[in-house]
One Martini backbone bead per residue (centre of mass of N, CA, C, O) as a GRO file, in nm:
protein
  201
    1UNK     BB    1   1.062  -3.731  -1.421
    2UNK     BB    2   1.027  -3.445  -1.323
    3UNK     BB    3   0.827  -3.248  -1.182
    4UNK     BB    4   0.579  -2.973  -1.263
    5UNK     BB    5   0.549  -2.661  -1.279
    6UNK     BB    6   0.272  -2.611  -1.391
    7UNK     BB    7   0.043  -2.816  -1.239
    8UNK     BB    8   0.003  -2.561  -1.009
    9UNK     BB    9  -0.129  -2.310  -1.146
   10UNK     BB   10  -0.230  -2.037  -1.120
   11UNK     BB   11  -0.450  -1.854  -1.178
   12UNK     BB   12  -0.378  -1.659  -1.402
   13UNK     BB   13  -0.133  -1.750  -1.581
   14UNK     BB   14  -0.148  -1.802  -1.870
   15UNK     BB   15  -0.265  -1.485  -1.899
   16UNK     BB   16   0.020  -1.393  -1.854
   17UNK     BB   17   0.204  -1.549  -2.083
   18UNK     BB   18   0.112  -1.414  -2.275
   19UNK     BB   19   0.216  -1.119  -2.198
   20UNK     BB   20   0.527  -1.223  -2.194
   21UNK     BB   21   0.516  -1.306  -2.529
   22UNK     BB   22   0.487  -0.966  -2.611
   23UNK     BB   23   0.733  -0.890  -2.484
   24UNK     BB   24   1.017  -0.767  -2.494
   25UNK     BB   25   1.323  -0.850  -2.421
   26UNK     BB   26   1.440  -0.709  -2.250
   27UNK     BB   27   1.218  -0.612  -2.027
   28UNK     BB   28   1.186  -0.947  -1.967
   29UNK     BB   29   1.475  -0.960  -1.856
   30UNK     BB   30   1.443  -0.737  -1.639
   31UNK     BB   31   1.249  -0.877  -1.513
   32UNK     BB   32   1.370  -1.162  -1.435
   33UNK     BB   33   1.574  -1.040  -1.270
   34UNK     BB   34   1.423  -0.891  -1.044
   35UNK     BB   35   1.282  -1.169  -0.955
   36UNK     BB   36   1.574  -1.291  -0.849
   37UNK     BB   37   1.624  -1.087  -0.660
   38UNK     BB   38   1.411  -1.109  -0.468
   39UNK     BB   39   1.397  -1.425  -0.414
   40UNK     BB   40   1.711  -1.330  -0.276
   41UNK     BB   41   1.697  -1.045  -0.108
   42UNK     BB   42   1.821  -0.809  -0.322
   43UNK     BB   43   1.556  -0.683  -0.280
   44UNK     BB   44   1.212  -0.563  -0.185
   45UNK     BB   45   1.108  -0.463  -0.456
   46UNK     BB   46   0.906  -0.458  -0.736
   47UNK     BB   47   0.944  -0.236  -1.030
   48UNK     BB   48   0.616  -0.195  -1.196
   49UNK     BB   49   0.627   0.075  -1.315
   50UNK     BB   50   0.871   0.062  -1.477
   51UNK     BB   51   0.796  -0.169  -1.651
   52UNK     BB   52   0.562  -0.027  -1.755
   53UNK     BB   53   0.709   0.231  -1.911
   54UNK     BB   54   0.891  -0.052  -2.083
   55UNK     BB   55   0.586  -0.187  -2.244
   56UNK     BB   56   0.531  -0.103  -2.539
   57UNK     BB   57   0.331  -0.293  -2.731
   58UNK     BB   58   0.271  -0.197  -3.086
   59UNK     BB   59   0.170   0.088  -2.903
   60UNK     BB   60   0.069  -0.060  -2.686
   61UNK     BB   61  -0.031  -0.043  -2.307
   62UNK     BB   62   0.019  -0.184  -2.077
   63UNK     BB   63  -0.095  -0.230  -1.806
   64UNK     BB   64  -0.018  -0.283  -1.467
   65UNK     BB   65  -0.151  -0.515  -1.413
   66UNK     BB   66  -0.025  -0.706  -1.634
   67UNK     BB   67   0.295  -0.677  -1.521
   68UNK     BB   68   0.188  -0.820  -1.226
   69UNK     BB   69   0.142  -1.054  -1.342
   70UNK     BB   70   0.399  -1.144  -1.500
   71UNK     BB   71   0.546  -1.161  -1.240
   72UNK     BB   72   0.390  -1.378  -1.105
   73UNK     BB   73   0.414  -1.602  -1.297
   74UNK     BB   74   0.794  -1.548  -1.283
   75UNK     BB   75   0.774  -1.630  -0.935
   76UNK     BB   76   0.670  -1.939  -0.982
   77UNK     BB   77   0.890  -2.029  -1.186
   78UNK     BB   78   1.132  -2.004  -1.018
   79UNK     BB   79   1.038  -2.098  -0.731
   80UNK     BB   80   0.959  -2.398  -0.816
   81UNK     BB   81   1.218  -2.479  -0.931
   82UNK     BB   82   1.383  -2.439  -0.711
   83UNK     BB   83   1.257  -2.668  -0.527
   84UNK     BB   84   1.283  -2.865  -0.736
   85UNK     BB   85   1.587  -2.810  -0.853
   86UNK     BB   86   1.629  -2.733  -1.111
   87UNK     BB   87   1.811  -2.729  -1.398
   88UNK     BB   88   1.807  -2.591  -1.727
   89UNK     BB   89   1.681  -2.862  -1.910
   90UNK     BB   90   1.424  -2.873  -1.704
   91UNK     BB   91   1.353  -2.668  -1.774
   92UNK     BB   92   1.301  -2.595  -2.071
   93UNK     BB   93   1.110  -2.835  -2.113
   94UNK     BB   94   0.886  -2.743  -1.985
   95UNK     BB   95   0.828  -2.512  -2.144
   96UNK     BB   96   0.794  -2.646  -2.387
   97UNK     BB   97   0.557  -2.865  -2.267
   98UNK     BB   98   0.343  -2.653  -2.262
   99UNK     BB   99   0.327  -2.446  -2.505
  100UNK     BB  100   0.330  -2.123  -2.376
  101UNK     BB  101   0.571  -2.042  -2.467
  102UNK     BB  102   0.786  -1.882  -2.604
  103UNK     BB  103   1.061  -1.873  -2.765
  104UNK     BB  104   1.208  -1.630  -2.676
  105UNK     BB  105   1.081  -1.673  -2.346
  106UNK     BB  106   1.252  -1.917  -2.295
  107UNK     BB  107   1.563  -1.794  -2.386
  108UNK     BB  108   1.555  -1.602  -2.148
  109UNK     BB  109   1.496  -1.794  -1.890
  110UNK     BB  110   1.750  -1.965  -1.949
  111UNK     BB  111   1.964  -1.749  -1.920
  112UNK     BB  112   1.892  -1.681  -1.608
  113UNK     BB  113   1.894  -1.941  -1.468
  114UNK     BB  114   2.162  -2.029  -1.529
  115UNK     BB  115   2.291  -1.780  -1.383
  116UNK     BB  116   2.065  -1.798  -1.109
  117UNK     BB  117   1.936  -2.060  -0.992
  118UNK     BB  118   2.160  -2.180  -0.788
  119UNK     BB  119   2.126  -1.897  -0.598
  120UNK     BB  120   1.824  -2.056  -0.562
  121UNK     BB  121   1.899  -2.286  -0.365
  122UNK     BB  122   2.016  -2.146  -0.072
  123UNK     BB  123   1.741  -2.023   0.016
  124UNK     BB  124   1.606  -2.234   0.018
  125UNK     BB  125   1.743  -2.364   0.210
  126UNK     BB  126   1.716  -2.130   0.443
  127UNK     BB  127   1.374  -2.103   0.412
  128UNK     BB  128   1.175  -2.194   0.135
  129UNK     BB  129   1.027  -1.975   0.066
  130UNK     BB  130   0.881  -1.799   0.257
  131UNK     BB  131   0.561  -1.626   0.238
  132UNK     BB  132   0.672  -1.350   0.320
  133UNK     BB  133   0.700  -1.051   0.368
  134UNK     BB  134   0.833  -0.690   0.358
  135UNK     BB  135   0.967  -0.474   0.440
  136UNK     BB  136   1.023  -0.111   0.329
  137UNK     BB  137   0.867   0.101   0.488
  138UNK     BB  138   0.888   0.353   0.790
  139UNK     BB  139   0.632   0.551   0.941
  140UNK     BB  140   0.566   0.869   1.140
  141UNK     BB  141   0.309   1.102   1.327
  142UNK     BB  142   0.214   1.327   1.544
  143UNK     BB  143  -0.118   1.369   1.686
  144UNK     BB  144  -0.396   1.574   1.708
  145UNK     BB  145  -0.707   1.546   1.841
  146UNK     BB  146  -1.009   1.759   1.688
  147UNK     BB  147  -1.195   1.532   1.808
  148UNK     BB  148  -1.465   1.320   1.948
  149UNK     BB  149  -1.475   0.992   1.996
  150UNK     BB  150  -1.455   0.630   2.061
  151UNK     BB  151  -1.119   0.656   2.036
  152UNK     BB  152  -1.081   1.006   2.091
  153UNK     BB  153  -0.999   1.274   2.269
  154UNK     BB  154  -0.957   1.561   2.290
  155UNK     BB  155  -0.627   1.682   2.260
  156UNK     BB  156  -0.504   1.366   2.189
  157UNK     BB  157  -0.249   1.230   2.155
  158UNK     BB  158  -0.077   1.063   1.860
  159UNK     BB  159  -0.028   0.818   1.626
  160UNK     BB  160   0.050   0.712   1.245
  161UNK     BB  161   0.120   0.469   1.093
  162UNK     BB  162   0.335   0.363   0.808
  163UNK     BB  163   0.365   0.116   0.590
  164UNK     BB  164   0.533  -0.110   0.389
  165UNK     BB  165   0.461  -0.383   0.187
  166UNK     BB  166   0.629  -0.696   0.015
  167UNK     BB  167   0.521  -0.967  -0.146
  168UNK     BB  168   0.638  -1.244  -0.281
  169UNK     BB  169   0.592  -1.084  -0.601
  170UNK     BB  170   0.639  -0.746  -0.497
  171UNK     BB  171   0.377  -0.618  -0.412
  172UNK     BB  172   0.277  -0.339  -0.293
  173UNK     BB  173   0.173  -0.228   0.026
  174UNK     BB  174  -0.021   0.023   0.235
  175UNK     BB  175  -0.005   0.039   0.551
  176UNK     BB  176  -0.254   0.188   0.846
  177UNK     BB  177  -0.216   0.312   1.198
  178UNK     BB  178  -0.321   0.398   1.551
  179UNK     BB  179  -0.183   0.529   1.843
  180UNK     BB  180  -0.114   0.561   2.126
  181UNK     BB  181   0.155   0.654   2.317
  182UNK     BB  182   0.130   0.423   2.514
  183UNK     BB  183   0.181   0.218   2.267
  184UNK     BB  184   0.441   0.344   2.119
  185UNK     BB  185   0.628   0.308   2.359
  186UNK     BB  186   0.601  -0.011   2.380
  187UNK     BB  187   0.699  -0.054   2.079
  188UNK     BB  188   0.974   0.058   2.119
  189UNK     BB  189   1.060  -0.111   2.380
  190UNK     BB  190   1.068  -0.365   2.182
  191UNK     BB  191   1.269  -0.286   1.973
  192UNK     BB  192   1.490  -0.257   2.140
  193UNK     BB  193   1.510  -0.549   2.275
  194UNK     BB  194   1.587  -0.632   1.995
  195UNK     BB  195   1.862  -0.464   1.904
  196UNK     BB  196   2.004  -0.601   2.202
  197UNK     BB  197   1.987  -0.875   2.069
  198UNK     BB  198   2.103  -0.855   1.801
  199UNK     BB  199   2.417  -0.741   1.915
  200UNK     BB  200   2.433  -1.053   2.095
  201UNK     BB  201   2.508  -1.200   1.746
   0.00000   0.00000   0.00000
């Protein structure tokens, strides 16, 4: 027999997988495709919005947190999955011996696994699915300094960078920090000699 994909399933699992057993079949599909293609690093991020406006279940409007709860479920799911590297009856078994996952949600996850599951086999053996973020967004804008602080002096030219990264499970944070002009310099001739290092790759 197999480890358990179950068996160290993270706080708050069981009740994203109600979430999940409540959602239409479709929307349900769309969400575990998403999920296989972030694994798989073919999107940068899980669309939680887009999935939150097609999630009416008898209708009640679930939460966006709620959402993200059911992505973080079935990206653990398939992660272990893939770790593990489940066959497709392997993945079936444990769903059923959970008892947690409805007949349906189950029929979902199978469909999806048969079709892409091998694909996060290749991935896992790349790289183990290592749990780091996603780049998905650089802004950047110079300003300049309208007051004195303890930080920068009156009319002192800055950068204010802000960044956008998603977590291994999709989720999108927004980080924003500011720097002197001479530290986007340094910053920037960074950037070049990593750019200069890829091209002679």
């Amino acid at each position: 027999m197999s480890a358990s994909i179950l068996h160290q399933a993270p706080q708050g699992f069981y009740g994203a997988v109600e979430i999940i057993n409540k959602l239409p079949q479709d929307v349900l599909a769309e969400m575990c495709h998403e999920v296989m293609q972030f694994l798989q690093y073919k999107i940068g991020s899980i669309n939680v919005k887009a999935l939150h406006n097609k999630s009416l279940v008898e209708n009640e409007a679930l939460t966006e947190k709620a959402i993200q709860s059911s992505v973080n479920a079935l990206t653990y799911v398939f992660r272990t999955a893939a770790r593990l590297k489940y066959s497709t009856a392997e993945l079936t078994s444990q769903l059923q011996s959970s008892s947690a996952f409805s007949e349906s949600a189950q029929a979902t996850l199978k469909h999806i696994w048969n079709q892409q599951g091998k694909l996060l086999f290749a991935v896992d053996q790349a790289n183990q699915l290592i749990n780091v973020g996603q780049l998905i967004d650089f802004q950047w804008k110079l300003g300049v300094a309208m007051s004195s602080d303890g930080c920068r002096n009156l009319n002192t030219p800055f950068v204010t960078v802000l960044l956008k990264v998603a977590d291994p499970s999709g989720h999108v944070t927004t980080r924003s920090f500011e720097m002197t002009v001479i530290q986007f310099q340094n910053f920037s001739k960074q950037i070049k000699e990593m750019a200069a290092v890829l091209e002679s790759v």
